[in-house]
C-alpha positions as CSV (number, residue, x, y, z in Angstrom):
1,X,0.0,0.0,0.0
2,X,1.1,3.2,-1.1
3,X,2.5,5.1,2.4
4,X,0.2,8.5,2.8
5,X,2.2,12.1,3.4
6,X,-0.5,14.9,4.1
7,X,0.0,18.6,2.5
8,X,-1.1,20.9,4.6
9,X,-2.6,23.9,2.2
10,X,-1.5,27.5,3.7
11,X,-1.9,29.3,0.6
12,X,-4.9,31.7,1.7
13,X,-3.4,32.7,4.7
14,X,0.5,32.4,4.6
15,X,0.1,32.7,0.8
16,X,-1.8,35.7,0.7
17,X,-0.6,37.5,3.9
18,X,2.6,39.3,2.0
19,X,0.5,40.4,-0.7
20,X,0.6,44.5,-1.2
21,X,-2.8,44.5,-2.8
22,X,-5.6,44.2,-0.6
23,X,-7.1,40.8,-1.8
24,X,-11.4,41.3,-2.2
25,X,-12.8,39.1,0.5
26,X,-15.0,37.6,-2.2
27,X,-11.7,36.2,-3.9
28,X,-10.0,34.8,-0.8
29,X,-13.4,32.8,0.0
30,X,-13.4,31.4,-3.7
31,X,-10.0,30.5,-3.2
32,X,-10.8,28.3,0.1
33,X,-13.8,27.1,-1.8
34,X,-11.7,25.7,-4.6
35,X,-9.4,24.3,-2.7
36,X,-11.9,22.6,-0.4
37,X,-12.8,20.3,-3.4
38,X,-9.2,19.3,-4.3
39,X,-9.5,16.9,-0.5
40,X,-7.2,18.8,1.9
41,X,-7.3,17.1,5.6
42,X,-6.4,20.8,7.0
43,X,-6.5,24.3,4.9
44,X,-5.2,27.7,7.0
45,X,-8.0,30.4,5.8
46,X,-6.6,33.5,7.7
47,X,-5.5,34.2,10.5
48,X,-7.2,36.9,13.7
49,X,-4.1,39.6,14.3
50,X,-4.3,43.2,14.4
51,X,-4.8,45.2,11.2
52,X,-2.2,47.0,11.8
53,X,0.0,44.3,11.7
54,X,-1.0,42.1,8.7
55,X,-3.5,44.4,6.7
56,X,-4.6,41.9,4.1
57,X,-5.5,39.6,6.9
58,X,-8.3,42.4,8.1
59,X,-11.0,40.7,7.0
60,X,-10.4,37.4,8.8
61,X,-14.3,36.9,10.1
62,X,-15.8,37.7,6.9
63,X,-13.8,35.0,4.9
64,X,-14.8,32.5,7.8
65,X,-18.3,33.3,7.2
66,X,-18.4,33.1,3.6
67,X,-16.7,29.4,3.1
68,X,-18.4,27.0,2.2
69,X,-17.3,24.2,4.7
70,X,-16.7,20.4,3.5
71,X,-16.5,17.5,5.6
72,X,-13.3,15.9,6.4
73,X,-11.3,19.2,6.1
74,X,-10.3,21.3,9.2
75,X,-10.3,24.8,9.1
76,X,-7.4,26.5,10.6
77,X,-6.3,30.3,11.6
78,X,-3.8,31.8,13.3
79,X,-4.0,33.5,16.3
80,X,-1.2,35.5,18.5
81,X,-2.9,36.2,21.6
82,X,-6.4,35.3,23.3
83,X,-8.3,38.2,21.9
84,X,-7.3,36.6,18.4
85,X,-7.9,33.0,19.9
86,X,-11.8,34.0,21.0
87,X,-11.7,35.6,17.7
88,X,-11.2,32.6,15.8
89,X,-13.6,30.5,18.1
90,X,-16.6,32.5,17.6
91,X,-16.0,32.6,13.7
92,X,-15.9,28.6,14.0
93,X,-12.2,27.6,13.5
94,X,-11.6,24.3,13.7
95,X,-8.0,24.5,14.2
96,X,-5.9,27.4,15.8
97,X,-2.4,27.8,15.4
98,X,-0.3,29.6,17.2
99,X,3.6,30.6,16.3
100,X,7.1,31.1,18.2
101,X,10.6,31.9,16.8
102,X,13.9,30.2,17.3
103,X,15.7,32.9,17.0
104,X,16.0,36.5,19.3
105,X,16.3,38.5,16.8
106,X,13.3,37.5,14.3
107,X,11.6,37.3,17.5
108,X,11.8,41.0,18.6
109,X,11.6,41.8,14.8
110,X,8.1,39.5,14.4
111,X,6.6,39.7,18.3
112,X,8.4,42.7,19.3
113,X,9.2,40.1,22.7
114,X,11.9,37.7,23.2
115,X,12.1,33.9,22.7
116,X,10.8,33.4,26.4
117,X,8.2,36.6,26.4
118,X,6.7,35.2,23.3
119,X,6.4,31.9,24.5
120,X,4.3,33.5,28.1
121,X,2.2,35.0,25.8
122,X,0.9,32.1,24.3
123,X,0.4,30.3,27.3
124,X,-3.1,31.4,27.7
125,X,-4.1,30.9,24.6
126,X,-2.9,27.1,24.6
127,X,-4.8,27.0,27.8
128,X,-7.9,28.3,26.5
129,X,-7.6,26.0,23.6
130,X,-7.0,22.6,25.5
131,X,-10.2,24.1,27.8
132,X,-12.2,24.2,24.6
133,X,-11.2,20.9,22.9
134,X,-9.6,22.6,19.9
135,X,-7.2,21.0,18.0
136,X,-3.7,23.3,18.4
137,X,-1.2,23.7,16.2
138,X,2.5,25.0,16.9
139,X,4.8,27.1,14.3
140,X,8.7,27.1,14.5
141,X,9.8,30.1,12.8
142,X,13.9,30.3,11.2
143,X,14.5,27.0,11.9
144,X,17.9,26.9,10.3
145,X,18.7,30.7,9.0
146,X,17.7,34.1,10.5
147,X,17.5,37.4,8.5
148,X,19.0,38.9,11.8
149,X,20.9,36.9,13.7
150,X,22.6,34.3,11.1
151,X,22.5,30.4,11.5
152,X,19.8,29.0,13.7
153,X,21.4,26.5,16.4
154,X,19.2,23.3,15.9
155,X,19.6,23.1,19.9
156,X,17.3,26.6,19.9
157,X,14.7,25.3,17.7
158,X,14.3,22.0,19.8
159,X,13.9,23.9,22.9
160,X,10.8,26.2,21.4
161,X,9.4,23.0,19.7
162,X,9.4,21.2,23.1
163,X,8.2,24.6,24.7
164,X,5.3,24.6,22.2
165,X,5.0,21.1,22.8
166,X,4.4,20.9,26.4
167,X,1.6,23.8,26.3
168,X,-0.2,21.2,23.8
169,X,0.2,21.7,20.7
170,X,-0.9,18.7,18.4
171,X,1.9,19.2,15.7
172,X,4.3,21.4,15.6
173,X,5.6,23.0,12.3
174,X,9.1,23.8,11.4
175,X,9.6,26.8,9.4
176,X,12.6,27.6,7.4
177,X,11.1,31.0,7.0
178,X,13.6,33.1,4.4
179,X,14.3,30.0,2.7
180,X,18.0,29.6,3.0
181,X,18.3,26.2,4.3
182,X,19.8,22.8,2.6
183,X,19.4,19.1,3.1
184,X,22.1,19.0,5.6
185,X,20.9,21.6,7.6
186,X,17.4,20.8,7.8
187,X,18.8,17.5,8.8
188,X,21.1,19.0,11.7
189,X,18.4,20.4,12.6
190,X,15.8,17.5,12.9
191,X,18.4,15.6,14.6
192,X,17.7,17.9,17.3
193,X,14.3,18.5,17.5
194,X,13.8,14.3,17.1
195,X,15.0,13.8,20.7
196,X,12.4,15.4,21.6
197,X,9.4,14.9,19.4
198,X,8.2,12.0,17.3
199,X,8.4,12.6,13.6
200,X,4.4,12.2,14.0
201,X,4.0,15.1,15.5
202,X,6.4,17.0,13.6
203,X,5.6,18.9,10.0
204,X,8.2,20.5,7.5
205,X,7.2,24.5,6.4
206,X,9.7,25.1,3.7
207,X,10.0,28.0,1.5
208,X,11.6,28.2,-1.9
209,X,13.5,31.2,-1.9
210,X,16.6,29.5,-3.2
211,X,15.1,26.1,-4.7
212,X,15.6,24.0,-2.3
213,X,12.8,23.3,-0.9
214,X,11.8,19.9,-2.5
215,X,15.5,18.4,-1.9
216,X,14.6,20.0,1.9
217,X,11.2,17.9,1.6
218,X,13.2,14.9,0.8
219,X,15.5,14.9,3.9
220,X,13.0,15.1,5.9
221,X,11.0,12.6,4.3
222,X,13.8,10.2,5.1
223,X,13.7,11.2,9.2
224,X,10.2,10.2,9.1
225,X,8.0,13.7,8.4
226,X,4.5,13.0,6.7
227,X,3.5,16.4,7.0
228,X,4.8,19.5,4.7
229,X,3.2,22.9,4.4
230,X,2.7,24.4,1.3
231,X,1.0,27.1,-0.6
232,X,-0.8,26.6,-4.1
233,X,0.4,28.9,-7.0
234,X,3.5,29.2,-4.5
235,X,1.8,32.4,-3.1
236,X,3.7,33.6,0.1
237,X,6.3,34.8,2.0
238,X,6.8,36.4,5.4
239,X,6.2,40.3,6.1
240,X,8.7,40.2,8.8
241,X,11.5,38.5,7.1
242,X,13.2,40.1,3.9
243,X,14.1,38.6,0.9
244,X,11.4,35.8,2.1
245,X,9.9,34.5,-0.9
246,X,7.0,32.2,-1.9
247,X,6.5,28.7,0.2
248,X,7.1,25.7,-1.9
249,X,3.9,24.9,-4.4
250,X,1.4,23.1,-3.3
251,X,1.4,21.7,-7.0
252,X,5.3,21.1,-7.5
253,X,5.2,19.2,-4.0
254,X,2.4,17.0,-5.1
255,X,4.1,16.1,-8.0
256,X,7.5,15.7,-6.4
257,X,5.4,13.2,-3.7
258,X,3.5,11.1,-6.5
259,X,7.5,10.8,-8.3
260,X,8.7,9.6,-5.2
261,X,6.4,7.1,-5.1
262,X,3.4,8.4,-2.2
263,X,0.3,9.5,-1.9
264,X,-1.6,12.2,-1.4
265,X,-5.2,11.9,-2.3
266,X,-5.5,15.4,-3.7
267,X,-7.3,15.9,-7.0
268,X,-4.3,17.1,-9.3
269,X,-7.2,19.2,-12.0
270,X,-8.5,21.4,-8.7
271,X,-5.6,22.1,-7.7
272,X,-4.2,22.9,-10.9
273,X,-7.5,25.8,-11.1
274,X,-6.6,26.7,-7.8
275,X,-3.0,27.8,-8.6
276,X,-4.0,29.7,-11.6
277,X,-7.0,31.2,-9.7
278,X,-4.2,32.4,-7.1
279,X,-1.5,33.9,-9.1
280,X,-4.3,35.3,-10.6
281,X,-5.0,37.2,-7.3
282,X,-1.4,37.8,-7.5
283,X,-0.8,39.5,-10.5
284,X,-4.4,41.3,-10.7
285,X,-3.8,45.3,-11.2
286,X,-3.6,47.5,-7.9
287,X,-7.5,49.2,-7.5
């Protein structure tokens, strides 16, 4: 039997987030709609921070009212604090994710906090979660290369993923957020994070900034990961780290999967519409 790796579709919320034109609400919803049909287990829709931080993600409750929902696939959002967390509950999230860095200085850059501040901070809204019975995810951001502060030590990311861990958190993703790492740092860097978590637990969120991404799929394929983020149409990229480019495709990293011989279960002609339908949204003139 054909062994199963899940892709996790982040493309209307980390795809879209980095976008300078303001996205119309009606296009982000037809964008999770599509992609509903293509079979995803989990899609990220948006995610509940303040405006002023992430404009284009302003209209978080409205897109969360306007999908159309389909059974079998979990609706996530982000969420940085408990206002965002109760937030996202009373729009109906099925999944909230919350996010930590590995490294000081895209931490005071993203959070404006360090490592251990940021970590507090979450602390009650992995509470509030586990109270409510919803399913909590974990992100890992610079997991091997920080726009600030160089080199990630894969000791540093370990320790967040076990913080993140012990709050909760279901799974815990690994971003390598600007998209410099390479095979043999991504596996330095599981290495690590292995003695602490089960590769079940564990997800790989690789962006493509310097093509690497699918060999960075690969090696962690072989330390036992079945989960990958990605993004259709490649959309994405981090407002807080420069020179971060699009996450990996959700449609190059199906293909890559089916070559190397796994499944996915996603239907290859939807998401083919979805990716045109969001570099569509990309490339659309500025209003």
């Amino acid at each position: 039997m054909t062994e199963q790796v899940e892709i996790f579709e982040m493309g209307p919320r980390d795809g879209l987030q980095n976008e300078k034109r303001l996205i119309p609400t009606a296009d982000k919803i037809a964008l999770v709609d599509l992609l509903s049909q293509a079979g995803f287990a989990h899609i990220e829709v948006t995610s509940f921070v303040p405006p002023a931080w992430v404009p284009q993600m302003a209209d978080a409750a409205q897109v969360m009212a306007g999908i159309t929902r389909r059974a079998g696939t979990r609706y996530a959002v982000l969420t940085p604090n408990l206002r965002g967390y109760q937030a996202a509950r009373a729009a109906g999230a099925d999944m909230v994710a919350v996010f930590a860095s590995a490294s000081e200085g895209f931490s005071r850059a993203n959070l404006n906090a360090s490592v251990d501040e940021a970590l507090a901070r979450l602390a009650p809204v992995a509470a509030q979660a586990l109270a409510d019975g919803v399913a909590l995810r974990g992100y890992v951001s610079v997991v091997t290369d920080c726009p600030f502060d160089g080199p990630t030590p894969p000791s540093a990311v370990a320790r967040v993923a076990a913080a993140l861990r012990d709050m909760g958190c279901d799974q815990i993703s690994l971003g390598d957020t600007i998209g410099q790492g390479r095979p043999e740092t991504i596996d330095a860097m599981l290495t690590a994070v292995l003695d602490e978590l089960p590769p079940e637990q564990l997800a790989g969120h690789y962006h493509d900034t310097a093509g690497r991404a699918l060999a960075n799929v690969d090696a962690s394929l072989a330390r036992g990961l079945r989960v990958f983020d990605a993004a259709v149409g490649g959309l994405g990229g981090c407002p807080y780290a420069p020179g971060a480019a699009g996450n990996v495709a959700t449609e190059a990293l199906a293909r890559h999967l089916t070559a190397k011989g796994f499944s996915h279960g996603l239907d290859m002609e939807i998401i083919t519409r979805a990716a045109d339908l969001a570099r569509a949204l990309r490339e659309a003139p500025h209003a």
